[in-house]
C-alpha positions in Angstrom: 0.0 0.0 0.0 2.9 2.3 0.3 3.6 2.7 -3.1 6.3 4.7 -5.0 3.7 7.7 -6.2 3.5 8.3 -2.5 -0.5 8.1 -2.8 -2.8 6.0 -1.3 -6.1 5.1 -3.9 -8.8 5.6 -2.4 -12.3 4.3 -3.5 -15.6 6.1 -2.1 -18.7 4.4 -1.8 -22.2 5.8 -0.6 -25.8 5.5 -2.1 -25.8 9.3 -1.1 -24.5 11.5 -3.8 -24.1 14.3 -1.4 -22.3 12.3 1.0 -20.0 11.3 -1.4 -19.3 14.9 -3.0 -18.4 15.4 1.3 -15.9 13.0 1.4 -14.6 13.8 -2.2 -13.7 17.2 -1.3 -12.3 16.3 2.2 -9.8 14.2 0.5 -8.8 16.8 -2.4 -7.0 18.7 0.4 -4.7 15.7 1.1 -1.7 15.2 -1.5 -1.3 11.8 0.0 -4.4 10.3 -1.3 -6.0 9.9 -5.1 -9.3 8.9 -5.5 -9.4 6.8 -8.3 -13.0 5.9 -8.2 -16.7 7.2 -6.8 -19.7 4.7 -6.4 -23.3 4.8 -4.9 -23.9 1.2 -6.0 -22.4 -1.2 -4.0 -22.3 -4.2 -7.1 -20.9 -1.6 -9.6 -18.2 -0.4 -6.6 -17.2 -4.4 -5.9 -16.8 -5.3 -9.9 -14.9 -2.1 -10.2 -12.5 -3.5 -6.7 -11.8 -6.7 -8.6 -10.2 -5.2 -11.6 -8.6 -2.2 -10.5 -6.0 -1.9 -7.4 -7.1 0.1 -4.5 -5.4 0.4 -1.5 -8.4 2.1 0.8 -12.0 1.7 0.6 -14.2 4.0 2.7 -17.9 2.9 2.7 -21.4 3.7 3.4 -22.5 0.6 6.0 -26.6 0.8 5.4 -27.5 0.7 1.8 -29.6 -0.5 -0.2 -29.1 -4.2 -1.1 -25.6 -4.9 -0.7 -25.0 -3.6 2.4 -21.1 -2.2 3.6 -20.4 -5.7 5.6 -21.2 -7.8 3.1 -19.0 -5.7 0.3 -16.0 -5.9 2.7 -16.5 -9.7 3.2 -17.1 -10.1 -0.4 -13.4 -8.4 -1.6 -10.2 -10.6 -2.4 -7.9 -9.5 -1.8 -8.9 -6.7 0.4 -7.7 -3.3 0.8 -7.9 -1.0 4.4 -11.6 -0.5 5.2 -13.1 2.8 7.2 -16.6 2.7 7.1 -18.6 5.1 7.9 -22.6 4.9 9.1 -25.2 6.8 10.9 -26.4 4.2 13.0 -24.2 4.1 16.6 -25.4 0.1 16.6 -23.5 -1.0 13.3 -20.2 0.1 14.4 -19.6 -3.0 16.4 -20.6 -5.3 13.2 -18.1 -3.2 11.2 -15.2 -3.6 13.9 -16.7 -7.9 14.0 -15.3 -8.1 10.3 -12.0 -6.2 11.6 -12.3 -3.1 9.6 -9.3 -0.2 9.9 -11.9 2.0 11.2 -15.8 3.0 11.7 -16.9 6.6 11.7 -20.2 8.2 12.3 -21.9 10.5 10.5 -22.0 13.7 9.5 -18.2 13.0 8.3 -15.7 15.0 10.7 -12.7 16.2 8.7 -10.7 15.4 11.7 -11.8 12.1 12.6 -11.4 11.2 8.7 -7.5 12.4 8.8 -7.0 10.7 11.7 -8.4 7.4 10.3 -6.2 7.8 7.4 -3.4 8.6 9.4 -3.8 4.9 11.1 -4.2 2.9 7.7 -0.9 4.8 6.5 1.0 4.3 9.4 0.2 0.3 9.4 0.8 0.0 5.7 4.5 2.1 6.4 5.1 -0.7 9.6 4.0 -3.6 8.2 6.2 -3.6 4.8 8.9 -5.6 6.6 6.7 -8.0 6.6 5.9 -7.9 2.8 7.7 -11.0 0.9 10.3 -10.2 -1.8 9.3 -12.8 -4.2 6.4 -14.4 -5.4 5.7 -17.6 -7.7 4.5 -17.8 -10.9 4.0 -20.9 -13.5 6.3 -20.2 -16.1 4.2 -21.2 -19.1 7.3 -22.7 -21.4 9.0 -25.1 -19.1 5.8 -25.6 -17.0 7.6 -25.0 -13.9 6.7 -23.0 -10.3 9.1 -20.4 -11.2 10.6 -18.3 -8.1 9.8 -14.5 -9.2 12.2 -12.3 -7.1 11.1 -8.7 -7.4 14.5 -6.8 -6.9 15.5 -8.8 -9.6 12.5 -7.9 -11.9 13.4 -4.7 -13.9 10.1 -5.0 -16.5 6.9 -6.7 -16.7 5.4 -7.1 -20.5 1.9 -7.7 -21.1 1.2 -9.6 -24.0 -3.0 -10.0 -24.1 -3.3 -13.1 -21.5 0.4 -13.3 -20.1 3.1 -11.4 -19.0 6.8 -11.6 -19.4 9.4 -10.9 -16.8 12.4 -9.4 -18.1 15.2 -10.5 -15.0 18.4 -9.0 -14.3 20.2 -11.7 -16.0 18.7 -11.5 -19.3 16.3 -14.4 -18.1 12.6 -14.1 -19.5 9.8 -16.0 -17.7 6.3 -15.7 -19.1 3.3 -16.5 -17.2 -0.6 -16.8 -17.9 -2.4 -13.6 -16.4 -3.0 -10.5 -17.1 -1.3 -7.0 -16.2 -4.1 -5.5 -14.8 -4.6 -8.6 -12.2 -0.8 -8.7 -11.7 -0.9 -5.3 -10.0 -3.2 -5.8 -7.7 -0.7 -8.5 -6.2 2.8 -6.8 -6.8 4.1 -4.6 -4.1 3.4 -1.3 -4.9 6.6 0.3 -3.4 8.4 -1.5 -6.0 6.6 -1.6 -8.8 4.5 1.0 -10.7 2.9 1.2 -14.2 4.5 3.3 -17.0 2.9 2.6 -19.9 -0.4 0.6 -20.3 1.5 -2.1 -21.8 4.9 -2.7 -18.7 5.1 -2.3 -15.4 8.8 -1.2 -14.1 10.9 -1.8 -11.4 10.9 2.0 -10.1 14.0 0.8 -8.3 16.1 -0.2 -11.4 15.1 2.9 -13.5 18.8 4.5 -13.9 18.3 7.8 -16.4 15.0 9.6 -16.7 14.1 12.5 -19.2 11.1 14.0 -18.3 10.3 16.4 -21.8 11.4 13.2 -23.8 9.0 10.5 -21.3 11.3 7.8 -21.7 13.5 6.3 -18.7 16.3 3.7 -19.1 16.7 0.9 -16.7 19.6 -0.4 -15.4 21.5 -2.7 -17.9 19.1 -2.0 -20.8 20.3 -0.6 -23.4 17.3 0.7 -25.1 15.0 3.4 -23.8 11.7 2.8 -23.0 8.5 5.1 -23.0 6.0 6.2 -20.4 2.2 6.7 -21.0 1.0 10.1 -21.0 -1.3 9.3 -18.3 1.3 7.6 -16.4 3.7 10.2 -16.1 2.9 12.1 -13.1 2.4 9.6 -10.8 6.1 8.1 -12.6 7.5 11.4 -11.7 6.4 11.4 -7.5 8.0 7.7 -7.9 11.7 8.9 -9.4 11.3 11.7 -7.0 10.3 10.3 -3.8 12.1 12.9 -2.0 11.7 15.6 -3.5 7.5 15.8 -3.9 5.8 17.5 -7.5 9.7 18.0 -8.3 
């Protein structure tokens, strides 16, 4: 969750439009965060969850249908949860399914910050917990291959698989998409630059901003980043040194 644009996505979710436009504009004031989606249907918010990565969900609890517990229970794999509801009596069934946090409403600017404050600070103390590798079937040799991510300077997509380019020229292609591989690499490794590779953010050597291409270490060849990939891509080369 604490990944290399230095911004937590966040996903809001409340069958009340106003409540939503409230929590919207709480979190425009806080360069930490980036909402990458807005929902008022629970389904819609859930479908959208198993596609896309998101590292925070804050939710209406009572809503029509598909209520706030049963989205949280229904989410693999899940990000930080604050919930938010009306109803005193629901905050216990929130903090049953072992949610980050339950706030009442109206929505207190404070109390939100302060709830965000906890989910960043676990995610920060917790990465030394995070494995460095993970396994993947490598689809020629139909072997468990050992995926080490420090040695992972690009990921490929190519439609249904991926290839990992490896620091010694090794390439190990697996069946899965790009878009499902980044909801399970760490994000404070890894980070998407074009819509068709995901880098090693660690491994990227020379970077040219007015030209958007990067080179990573031992490649020869420069590579490209996606318009819409750039900023975040700078914040990541930059850690340090904020919008620089």
């Amino acid at each position: 969750m604490d990944q290399p644009s230095a911004r937590l996505r966040v996903f809001l979710l409340d069958d009340d439009p106003v409540m939503l436009r409230v929590l919207y504009s709480y979190l425009q004031t806080d360069s930490r965060v980036i909402v990458v989606g807005t929902e008022t249907d629970s389904i819609r918010a859930l479908q959208y969850m198993r596609n896309n990565p998101v590292d925070l969900l804050i939710s209406d609890i009572v809503m029509d249908g598909f209520d706030g517990i049963s989205l949280v229970k229904s989410i693999q794999p899940r990000p930080a949860v604050i919930l938010v509801t009306a109803y005193a009596e629901r905050a216990m069934d929130a903090f049953g399914i072992q949610v980050d946090d339950c706030i009442p409403k109206p929505v207190d600017y404070a109390r939100l910050a302060e709830a965000i404050n906890r989910v960043m600070w676990k995610a920060a103390h917790s990465e030394i917990s995070v494995k460095d590798f993970m396994f993947v079937k490598d689809v020629r040799e139909g072997f468990d291959a050992k995926i080490v991510f420090a040695e992972v300077g690009l990921v490929k997509s190519d439609k249904n698989y991926v290839c990992f380019h490896l620091s010694d020229k090794r390439k190990i292609r697996a069946r899965t998409t790009l878009r499902e591989l980044l909801s399970v690499l760490p994000c404070n490794i890894f980070i998407q630059a074009h819509r068709s590779y995901v880098v090693n953010i660690h491994r990227v050597m020379k970077f040219s901003r007015a030209m958007r291409q990067f080179y990573l270490l031992d490649y020869d060849t420069p590579l490209s980043i996606g318009a819409e990939y750039l900023d975040d891509f700078i914040k990541a080369y930059y850690p340090s040194e904020g919008n620089n």
